[in-house]
N, C-alpha and C positions, 0 to 999 in steps of 0.2 A: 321453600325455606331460604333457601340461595338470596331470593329478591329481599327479604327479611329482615338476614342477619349478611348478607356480604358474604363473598368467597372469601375462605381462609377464617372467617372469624370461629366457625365450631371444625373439629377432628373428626378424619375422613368414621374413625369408631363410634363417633357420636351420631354424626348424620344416618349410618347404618344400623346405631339404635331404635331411630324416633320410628321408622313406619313399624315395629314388631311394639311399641308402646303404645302408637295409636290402633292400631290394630285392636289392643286388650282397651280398647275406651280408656289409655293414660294420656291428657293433652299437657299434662304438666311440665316442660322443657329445661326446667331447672337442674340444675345437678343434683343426683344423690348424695345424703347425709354419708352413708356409709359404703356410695361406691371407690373402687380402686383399693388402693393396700394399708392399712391401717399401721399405725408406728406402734408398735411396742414398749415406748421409751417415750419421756418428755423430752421434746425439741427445747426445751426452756433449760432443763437438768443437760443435757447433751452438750449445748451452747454452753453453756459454764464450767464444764470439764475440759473442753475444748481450747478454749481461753487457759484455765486453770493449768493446763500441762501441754501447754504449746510446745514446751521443752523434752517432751518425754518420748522416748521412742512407739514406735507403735505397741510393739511388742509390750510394752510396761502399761499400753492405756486398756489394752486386749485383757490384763490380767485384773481390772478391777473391775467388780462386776457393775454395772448401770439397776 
């Protein structure tokens, strides 16, 4: 894999993935749709709050719900 894709190019969790996928016959190496942590909130809606009350203390942005 190394010869491949280059040292440093995938995360030491990633490389430690691939033989337990090839393993189960998965040769697929692309990332998961739905791996890691999923947001709960739109980045797009957040990003505009953000802006919108640059001036607000935390405590004031904590009280409005998303």
């Amino acid at each position: 894999m190394l010869e491949m894709y280059g040292q440093g190019m995938v995360n030491e969790r990633t490389e430690q993935r691939w033989p337990g996928k090839f393993h189960c016959s998965e040769f697929d190496l692309d990332d998961e749709k739905d791996r890691g942590c999923s947001s709960a909130i739109d980045n797009g809606e957040l990003k505009r709050r953000l802006k919108a009350s640059a001036c607000d203390t935390i405590r004031e942005s904590e009280e409005e719900p998303l």
